[in-house]
VOGUVO-14743 format. One line per field, with one value per residue: y, z, x of N, C-alpha, C in turn; residue in three letters; residue number from 1. Coordinates in steps of 0.1 Angstrom, whole numbers, plus 5000, padded with zeros to 4 digits. Example, Ala and Ser with C-alpha at 12.3 -4.5 7.8 and 13.67 -1.06 7.14 Angstrom:
residues 2
npy <- [4943	4978]
npz <- [5078	5071]
npx <- [5132	5128]
capy <- [4955	4989]
capz <- [5078	5071]
capx <- [5123	5137]
cpy <- [4967	5000]
cpz <- [5078	5079]
cpx <- [5132	5129]
residuo <- [Ala	Ser]
num <- [1	2]
//
This chain:
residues 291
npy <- [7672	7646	7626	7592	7577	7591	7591	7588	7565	7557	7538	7514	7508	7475	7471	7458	7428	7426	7423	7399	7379	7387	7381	7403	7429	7442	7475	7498	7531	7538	7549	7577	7590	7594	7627	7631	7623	7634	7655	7645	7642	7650	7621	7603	7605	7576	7553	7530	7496	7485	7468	7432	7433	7427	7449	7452	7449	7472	7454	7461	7473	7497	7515	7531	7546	7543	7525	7508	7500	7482	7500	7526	7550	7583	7598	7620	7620	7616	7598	7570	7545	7519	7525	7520	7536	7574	7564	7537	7535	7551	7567	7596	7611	7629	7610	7590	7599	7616	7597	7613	7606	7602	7624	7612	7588	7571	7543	7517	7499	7485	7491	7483	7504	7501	7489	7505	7524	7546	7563	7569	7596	7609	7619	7608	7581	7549	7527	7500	7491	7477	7460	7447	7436	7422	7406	7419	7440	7471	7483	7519	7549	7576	7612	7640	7672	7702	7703	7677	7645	7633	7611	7599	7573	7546	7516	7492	7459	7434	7423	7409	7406	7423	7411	7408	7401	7414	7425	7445	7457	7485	7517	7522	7548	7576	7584	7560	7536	7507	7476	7454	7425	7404	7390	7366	7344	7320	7334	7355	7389	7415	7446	7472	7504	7533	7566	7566	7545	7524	7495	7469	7434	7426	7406	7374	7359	7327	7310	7299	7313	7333	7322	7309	7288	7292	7317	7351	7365	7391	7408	7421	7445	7473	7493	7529	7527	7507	7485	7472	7452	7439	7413	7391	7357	7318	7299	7272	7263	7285	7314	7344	7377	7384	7398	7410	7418	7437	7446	7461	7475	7456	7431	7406	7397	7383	7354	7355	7370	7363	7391	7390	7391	7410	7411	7387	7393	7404	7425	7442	7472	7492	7520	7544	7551	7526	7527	7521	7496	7488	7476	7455	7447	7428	7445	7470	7498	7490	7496	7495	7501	7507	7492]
npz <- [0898	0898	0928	0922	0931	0924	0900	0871	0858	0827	0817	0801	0796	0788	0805	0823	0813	0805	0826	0837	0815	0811	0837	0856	0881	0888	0881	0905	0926	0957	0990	1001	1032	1048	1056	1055	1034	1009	1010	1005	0986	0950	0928	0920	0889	0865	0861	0840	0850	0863	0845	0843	0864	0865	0857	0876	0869	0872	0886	0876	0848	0821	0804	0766	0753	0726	0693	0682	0676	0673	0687	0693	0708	0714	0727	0737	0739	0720	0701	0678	0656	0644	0636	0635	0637	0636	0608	0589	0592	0596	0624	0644	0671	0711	0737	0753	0740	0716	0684	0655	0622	0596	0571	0541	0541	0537	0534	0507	0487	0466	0481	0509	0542	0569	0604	0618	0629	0658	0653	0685	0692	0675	0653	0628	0614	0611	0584	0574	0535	0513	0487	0469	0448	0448	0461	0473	0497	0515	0539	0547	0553	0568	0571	0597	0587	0583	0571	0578	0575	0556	0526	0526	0520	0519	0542	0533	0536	0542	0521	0508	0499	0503	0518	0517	0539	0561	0596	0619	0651	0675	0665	0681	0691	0665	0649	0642	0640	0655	0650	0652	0631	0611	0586	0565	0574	0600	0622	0643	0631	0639	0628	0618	0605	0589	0584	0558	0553	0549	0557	0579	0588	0624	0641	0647	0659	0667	0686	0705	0716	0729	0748	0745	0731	0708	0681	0677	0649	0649	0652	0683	0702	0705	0734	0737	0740	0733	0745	0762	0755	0748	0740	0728	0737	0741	0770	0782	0805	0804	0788	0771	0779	0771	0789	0778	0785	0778	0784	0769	0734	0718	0726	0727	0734	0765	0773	0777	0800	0814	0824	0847	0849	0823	0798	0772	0737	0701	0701	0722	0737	0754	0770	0768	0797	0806	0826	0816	0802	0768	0750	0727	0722	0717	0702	0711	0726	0755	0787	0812	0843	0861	0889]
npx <- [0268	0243	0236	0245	0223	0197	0196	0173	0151	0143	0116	0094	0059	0067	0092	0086	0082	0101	0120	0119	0121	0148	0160	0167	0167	0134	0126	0124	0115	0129	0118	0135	0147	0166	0181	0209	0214	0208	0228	0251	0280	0289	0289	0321	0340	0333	0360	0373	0378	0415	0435	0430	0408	0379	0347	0317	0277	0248	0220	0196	0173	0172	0156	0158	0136	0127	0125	0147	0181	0219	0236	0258	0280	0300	0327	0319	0295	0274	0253	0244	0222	0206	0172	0137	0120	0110	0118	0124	0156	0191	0198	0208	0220	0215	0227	0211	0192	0164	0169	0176	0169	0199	0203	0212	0217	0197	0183	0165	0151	0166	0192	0214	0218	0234	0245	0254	0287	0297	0330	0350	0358	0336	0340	0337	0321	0316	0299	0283	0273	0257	0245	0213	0215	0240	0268	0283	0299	0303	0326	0319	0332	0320	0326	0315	0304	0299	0277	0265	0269	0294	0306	0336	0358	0365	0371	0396	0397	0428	0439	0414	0384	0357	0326	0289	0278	0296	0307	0317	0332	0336	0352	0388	0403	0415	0446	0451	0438	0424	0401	0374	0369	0345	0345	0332	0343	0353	0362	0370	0386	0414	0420	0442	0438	0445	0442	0432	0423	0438	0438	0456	0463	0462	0457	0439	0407	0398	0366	0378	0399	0391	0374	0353	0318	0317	0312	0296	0284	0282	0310	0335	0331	0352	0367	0375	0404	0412	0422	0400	0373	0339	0314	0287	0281	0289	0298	0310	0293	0275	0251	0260	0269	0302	0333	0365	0400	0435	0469	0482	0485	0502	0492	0476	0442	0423	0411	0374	0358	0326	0298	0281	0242	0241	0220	0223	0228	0237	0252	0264	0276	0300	0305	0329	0341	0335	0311	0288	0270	0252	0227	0205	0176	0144	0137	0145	0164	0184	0199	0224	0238	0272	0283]
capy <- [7659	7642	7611	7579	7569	7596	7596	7583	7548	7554	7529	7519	7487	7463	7467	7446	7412	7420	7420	7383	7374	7394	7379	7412	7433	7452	7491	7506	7538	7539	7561	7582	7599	7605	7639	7630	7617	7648	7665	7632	7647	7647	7613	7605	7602	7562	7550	7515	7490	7478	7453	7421	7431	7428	7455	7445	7463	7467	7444	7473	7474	7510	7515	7540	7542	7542	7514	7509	7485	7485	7511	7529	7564	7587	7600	7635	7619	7616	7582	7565	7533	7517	7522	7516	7546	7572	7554	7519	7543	7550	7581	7601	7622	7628	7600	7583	7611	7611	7596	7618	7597	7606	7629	7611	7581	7564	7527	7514	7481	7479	7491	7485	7511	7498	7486	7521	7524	7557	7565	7577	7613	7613	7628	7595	7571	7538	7522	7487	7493	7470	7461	7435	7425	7418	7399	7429	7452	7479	7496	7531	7558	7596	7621	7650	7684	7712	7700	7664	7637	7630	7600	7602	7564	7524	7507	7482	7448	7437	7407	7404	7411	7423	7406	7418	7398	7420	7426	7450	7467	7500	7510	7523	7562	7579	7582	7548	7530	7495	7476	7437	7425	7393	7387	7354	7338	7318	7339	7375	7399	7428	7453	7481	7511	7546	7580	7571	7532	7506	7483	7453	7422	7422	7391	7366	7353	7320	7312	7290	7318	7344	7311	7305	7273	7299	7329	7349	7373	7405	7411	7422	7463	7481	7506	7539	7530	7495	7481	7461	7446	7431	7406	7378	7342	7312	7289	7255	7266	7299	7323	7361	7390	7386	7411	7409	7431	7430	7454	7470	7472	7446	7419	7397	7397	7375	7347	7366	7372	7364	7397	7386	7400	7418	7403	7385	7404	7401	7437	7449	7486	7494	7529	7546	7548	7516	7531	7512	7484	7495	7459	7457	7434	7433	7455	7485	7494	7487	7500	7487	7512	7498	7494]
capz <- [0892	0904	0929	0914	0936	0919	0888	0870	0850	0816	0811	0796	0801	0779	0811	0833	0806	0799	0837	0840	0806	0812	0850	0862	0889	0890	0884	0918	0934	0969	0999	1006	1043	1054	1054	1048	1015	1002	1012	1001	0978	0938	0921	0910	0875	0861	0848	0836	0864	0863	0836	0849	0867	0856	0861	0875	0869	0880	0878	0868	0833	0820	0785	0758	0741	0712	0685	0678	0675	0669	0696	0699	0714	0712	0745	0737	0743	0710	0699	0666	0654	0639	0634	0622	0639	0626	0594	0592	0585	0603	0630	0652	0681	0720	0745	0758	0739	0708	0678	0645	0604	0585	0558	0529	0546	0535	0523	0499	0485	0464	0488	0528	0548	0582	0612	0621	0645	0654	0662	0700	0692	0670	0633	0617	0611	0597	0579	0562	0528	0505	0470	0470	0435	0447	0469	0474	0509	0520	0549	0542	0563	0564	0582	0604	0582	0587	0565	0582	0573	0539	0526	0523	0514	0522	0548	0527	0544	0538	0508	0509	0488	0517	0514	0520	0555	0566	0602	0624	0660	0675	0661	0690	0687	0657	0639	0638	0649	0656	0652	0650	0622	0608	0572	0559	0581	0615	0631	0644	0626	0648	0621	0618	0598	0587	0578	0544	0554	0546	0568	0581	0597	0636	0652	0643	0672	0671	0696	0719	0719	0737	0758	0742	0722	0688	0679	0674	0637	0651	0663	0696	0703	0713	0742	0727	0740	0721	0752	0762	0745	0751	0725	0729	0735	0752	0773	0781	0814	0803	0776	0778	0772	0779	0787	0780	0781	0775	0788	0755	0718	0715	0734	0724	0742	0776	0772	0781	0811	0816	0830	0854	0847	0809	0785	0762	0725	0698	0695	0729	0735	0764	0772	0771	0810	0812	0831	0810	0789	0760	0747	0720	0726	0713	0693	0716	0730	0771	0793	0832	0847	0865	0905]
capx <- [0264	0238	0240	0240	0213	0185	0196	0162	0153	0133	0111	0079	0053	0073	0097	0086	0079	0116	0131	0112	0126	0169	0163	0167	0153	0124	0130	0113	0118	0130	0118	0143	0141	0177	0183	0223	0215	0208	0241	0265	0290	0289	0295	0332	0333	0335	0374	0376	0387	0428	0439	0426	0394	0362	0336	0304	0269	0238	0204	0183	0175	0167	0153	0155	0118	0126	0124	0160	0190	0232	0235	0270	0283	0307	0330	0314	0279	0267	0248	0238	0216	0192	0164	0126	0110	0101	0115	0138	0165	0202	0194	0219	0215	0221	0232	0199	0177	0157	0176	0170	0172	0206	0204	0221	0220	0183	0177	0162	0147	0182	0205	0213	0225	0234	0256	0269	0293	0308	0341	0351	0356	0325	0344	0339	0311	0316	0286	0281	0267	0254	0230	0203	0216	0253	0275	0296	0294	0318	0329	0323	0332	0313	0332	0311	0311	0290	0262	0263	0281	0298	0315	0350	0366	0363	0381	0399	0403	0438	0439	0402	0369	0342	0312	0279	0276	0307	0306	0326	0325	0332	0365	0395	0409	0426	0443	0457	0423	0423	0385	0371	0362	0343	0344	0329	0354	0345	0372	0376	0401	0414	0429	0444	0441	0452	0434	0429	0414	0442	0441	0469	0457	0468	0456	0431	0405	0387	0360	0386	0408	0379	0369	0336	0327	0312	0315	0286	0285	0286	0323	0333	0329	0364	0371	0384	0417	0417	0426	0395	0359	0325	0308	0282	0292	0285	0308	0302	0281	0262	0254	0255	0281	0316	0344	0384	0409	0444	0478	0490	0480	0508	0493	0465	0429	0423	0393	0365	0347	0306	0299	0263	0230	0240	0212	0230	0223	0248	0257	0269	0281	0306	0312	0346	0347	0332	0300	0276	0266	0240	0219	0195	0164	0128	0133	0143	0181	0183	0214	0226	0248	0280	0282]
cpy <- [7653	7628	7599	7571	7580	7598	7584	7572	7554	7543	7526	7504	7481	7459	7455	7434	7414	7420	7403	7377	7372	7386	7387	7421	7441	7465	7494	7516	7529	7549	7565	7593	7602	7619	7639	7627	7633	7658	7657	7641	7640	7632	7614	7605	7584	7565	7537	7506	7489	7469	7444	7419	7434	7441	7448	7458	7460	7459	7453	7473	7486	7511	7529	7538	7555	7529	7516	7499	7486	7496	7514	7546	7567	7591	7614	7630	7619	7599	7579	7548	7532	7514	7526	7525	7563	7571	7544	7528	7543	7564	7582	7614	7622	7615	7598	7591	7607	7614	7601	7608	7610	7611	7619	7596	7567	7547	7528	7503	7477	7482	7497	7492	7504	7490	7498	7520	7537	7552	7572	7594	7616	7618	7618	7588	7560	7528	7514	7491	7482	7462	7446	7427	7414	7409	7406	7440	7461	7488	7508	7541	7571	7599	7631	7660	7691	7712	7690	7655	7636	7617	7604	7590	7554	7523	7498	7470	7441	7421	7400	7412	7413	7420	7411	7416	7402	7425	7438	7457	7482	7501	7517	7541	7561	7581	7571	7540	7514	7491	7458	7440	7408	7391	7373	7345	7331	7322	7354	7384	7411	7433	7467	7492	7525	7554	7579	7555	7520	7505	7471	7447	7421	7412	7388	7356	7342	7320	7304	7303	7333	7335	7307	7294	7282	7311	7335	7359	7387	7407	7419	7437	7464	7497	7518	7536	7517	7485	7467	7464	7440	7428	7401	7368	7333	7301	7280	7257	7278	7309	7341	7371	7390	7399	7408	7422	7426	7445	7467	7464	7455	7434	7414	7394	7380	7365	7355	7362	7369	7376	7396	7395	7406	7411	7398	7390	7400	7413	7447	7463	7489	7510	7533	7545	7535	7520	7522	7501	7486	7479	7465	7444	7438	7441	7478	7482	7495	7496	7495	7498	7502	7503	7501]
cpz <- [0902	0911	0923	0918	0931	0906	0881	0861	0846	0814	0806	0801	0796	0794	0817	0829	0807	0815	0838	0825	0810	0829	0858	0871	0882	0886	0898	0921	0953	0979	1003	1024	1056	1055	1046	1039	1010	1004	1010	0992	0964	0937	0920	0899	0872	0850	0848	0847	0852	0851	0844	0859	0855	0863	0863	0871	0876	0877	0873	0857	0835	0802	0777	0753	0734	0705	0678	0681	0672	0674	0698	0696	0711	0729	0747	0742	0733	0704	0683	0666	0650	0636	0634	0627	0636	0609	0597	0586	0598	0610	0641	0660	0699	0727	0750	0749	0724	0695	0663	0629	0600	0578	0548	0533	0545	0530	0514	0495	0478	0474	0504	0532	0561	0593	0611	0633	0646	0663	0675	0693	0683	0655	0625	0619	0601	0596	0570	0549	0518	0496	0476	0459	0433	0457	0479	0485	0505	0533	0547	0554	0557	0577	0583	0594	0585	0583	0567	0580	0556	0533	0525	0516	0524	0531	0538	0534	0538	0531	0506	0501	0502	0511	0517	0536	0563	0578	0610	0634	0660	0673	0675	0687	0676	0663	0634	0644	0645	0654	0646	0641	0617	0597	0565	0563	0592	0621	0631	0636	0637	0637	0626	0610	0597	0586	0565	0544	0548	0558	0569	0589	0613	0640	0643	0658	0667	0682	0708	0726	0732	0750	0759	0733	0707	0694	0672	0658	0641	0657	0675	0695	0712	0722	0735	0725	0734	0733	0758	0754	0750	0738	0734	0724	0742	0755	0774	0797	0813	0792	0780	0771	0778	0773	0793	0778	0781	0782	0781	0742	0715	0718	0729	0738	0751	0767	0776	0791	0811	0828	0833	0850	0836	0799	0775	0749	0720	0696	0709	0731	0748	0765	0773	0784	0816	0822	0823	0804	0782	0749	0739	0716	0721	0706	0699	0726	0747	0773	0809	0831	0856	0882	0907]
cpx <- [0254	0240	0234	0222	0197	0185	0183	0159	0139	0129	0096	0074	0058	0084	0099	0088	0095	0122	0127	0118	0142	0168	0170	0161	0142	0130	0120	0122	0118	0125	0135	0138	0153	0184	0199	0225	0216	0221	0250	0270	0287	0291	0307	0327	0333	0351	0370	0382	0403	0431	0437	0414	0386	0349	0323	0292	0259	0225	0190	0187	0167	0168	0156	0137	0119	0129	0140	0171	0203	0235	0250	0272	0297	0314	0319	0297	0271	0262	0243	0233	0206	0179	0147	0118	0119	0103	0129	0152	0178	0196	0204	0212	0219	0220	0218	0185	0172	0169	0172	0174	0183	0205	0211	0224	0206	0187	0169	0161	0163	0195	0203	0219	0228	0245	0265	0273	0303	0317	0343	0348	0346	0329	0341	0326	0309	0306	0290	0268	0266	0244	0228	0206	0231	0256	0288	0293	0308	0316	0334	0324	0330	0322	0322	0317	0300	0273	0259	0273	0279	0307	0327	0360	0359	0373	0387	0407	0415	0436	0425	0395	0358	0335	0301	0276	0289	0299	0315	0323	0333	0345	0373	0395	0421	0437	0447	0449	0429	0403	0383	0363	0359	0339	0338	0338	0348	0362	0371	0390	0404	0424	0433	0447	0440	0439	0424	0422	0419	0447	0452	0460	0468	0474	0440	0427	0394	0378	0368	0393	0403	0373	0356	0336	0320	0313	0303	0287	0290	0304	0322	0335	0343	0360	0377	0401	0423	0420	0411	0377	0350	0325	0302	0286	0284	0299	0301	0289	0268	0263	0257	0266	0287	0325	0357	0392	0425	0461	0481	0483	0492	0504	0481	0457	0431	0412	0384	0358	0337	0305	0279	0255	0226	0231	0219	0221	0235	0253	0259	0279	0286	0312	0323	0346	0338	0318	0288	0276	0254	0237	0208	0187	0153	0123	0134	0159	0178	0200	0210	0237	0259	0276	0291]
residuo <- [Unk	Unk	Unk	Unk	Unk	Unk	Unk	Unk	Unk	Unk	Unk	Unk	Unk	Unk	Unk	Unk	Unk	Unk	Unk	Unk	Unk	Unk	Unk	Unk	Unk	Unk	Unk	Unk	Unk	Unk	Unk	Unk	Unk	Unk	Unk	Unk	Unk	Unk	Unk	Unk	Unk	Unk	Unk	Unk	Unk	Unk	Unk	Unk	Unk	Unk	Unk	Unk	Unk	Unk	Unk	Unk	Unk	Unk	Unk	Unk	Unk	Unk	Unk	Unk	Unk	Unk	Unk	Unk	Unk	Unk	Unk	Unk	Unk	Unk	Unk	Unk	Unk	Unk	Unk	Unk	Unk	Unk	Unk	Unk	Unk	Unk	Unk	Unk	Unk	Unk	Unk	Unk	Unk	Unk	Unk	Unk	Unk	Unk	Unk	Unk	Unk	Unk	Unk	Unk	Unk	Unk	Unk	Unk	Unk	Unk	Unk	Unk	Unk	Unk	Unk	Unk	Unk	Unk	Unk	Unk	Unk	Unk	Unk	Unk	Unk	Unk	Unk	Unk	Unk	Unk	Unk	Unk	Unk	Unk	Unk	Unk	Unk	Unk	Unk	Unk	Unk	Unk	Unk	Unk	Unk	Unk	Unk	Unk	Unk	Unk	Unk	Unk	Unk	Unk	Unk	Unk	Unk	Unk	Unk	Unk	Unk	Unk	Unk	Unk	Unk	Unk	Unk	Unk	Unk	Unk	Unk	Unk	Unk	Unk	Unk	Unk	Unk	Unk	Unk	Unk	Unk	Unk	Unk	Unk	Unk	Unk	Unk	Unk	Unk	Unk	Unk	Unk	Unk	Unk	Unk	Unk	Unk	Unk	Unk	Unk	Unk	Unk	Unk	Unk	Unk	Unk	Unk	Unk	Unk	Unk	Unk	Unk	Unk	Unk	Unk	Unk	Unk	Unk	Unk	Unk	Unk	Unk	Unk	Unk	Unk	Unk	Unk	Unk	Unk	Unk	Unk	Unk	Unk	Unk	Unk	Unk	Unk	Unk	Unk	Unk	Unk	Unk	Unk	Unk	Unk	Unk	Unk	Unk	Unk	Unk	Unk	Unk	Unk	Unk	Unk	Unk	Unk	Unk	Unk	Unk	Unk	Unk	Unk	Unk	Unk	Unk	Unk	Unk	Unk	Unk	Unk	Unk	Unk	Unk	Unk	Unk	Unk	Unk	Unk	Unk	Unk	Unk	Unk	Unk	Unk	Unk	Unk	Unk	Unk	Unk	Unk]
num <- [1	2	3	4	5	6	7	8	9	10	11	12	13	14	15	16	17	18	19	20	21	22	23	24	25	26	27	28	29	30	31	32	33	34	35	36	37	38	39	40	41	42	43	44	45	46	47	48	49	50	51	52	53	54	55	56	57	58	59	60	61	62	63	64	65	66	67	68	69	70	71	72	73	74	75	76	77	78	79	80	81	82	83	84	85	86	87	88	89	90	91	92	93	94	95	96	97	98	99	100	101	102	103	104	105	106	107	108	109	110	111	112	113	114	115	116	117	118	119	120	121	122	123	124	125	126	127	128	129	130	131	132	133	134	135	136	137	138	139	140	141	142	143	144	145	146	147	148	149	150	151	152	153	154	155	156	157	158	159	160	161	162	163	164	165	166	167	168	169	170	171	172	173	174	175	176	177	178	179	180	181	182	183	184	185	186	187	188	189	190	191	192	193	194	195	196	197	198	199	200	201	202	203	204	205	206	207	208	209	210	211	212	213	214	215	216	217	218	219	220	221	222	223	224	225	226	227	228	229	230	231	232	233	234	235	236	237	238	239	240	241	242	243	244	245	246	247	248	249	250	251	252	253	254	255	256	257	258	259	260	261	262	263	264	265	266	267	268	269	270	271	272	273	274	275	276	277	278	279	280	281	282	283	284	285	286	287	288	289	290	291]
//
């Protein structure tokens, strides 16, 4: 593995306007000219801190370039999101690398494909779909088959009609997934549902209950293990991306954290081992690696 300290930061000219915008550093190389660097020992790998800390990251921002947006990963390393090169379409492909357009998966002036968010182990992909002529969305989920993905069934939110401004983040691990969701409501849902996509209502989070004074549309993105989340928020001193976590499925999320330096964005993406944070700004997805 390589050490953290050479591993390399994609970026392009837009960089720099955006460290002076995100109030982040610079990217620069360093001279290196200790000989002992070069013989330090692998990396560990990244776990998630303890229940009750907070991970911090770093002030380097490092880009993808590519034109793209709603950025979330799988543990296996596989990524999906959207967007507008080279067509405004949903595209999937490796972890930082170039993101290919969905087969079966196109837009269209009458109907939106978009807000995909895969599942940790990557078999599932659930997509907000909905007509220009209706009021009517749905959370559809394609399962991974040998010819791509295929639909299979709807989430069904439990005593509800989804709307088309239906929101939802990344969902937790099968087969009994947990996943936020924000329905034409000013409050978070945290459900939970089966194989086959019925869902029960958990918990319900206003923005007091997260420690922010609103709540922003997008819901907050889950850990695979359900256990803790990032969203954007603002408290009464600062805006940006907070992160809670909580002991057990049984227990209801902390207030949230302001984790320093992360560009506030509404559609924050937290790695399973917590190693990153993936932001979509300007029109292009960013990541900060953790310290």
């Amino acid at each position: 593995m390589v050490p953290k300290q050479l591993r390399s930061v994609v970026a392009s000219v837009l960089l720099g306007g955006c460290t002076q915008v995100f109030g982040l550093a610079p990217t620069e190389q360093q001279p290196v000219t200790d000989a002992a660097f070069f013989d330090a020992p692998a990396d560990a790998p990244f776990a998630c801190p303890p229940i009750g800390e907070t991970p911090q990251f770093s002030r380097v921002l490092n880009q993808i370039v590519q034109s793209c947006g709603e950025y979330s990963a799988t543990t296996e390393g596989r990524a999906v999101a959207l967007c507008t090169e080279p067509a405004n379409q949903l595209a999937e492909g490796p972890l930082d690398g170039l993101l290919i357009p969905i087969a079966g998966l196109e837009q269209t002036a009458e109907l939106h494909v978009d807000f995909a968010r895969y599942a940790p182990e990557g078999d599932e992909l659930f997509v907000r779909s909905w007509t220009q002529s209706t009021t009517i969305g749905r959370i559809r989920v394609y399962r991974r088959q040998a010819e791509g993905f295929v639909y299979t069934h709807d989430v069904a939110l439990p005593g509800q009609t989804t709307d088309s401004f239906v929101r939802f983040g990344t969902p937790s691990r099968g087969p009994r997934r947990r996943m936020m969701v924000r329905n034409n409501a000013f409050a978070y849902q945290e459900i939970e549902f089966d194989a086959a996509g019925t869902a029960v209502l958990i918990a319900s989070y206003v923005a007091a209950d997260l420690g922010v004074t609103s709540i922003t549309q997008s819901p907050p993105n889950l850990t695979p293990d359900g256990l803790r989340l990032v969203f954007a928020g603002s408290t009464t001193n600062a805006s940006g991306v907070l992160y809670s976590d909580r002991a057990s499925l049984a227990d209801r999320f902390q207030p949230g954290r302001l984790l320093p330096g992360i560009p506030i964005n509404p559609t924050p993406f937290l790695t399973h081992d917590c190693a990153r944070i993936y932001v979509s700004a300007i029109g292009y997805v960013f990541w900060v690696q953790r310290l």
